[in-house]
N, C-alpha and C positions, 0 to 999 in steps of 0.2 A: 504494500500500500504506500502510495507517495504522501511526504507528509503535506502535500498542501493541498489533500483532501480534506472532507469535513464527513465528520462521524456526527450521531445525536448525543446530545449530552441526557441524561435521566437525573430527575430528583433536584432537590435544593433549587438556589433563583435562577440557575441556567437551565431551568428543565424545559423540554422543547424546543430549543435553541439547536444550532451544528456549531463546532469549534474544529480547529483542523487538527489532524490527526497528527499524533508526536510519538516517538518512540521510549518517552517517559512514562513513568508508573505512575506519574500521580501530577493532578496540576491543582495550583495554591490560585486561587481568587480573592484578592484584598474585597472587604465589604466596604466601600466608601460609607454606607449610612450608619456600620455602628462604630465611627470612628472617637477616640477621645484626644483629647490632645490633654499634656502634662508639663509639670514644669519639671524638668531632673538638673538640677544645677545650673540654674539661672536661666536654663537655655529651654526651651518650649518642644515638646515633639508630639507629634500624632501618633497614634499607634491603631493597626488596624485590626476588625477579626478578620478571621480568614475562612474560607469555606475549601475544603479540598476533596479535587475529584477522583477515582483512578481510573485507572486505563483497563478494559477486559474486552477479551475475546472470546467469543463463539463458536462453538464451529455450527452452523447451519448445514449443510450438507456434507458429501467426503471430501469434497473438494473447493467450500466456500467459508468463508469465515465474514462475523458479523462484530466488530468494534465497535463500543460506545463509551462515553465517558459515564460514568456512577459517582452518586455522590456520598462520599463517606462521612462527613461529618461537617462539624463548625464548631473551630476554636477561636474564643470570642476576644476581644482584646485587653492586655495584661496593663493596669496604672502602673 
């Protein structure tokens, strides 16, 4: 599969969506909306959650295979 195909993604806020296809296990999604932002020494930073997908394949036939992204969780953002 070439990676600038696009697979469906399932589950969480990309569900329904296509995102293209990577040869990685797992893709990390920053959530802009539950952002916070902090002060750590003097200096202000945002920190994101994150929502993270993985990568799995199917086999559909003996000779076809079906990829989508799954979504595994959501780790929220740490003050």
């Amino acid at each position: 599969m070439s990676d600038q195909q696009k697979v469906p993604v399932v589950g969480g806020p990309l569900d329904g969506k296509t995102w293209p296809y990577s040869s990685s296990q797992f893709l990390l999604v920053p959530d802009g909306i539950d952002t916070v932002t902090v002060v750590r020494d003097g200096e202000a930073v945002t920190l994101f959650g994150e929502h993270t997908y993985e990568m799995k394949c199917y086999a559909t036939s003996e000779n076809e295979r079906k990829h989508q992204w799954e979504y595994v969780g959501y780790k929220p953002p740490k003050p």
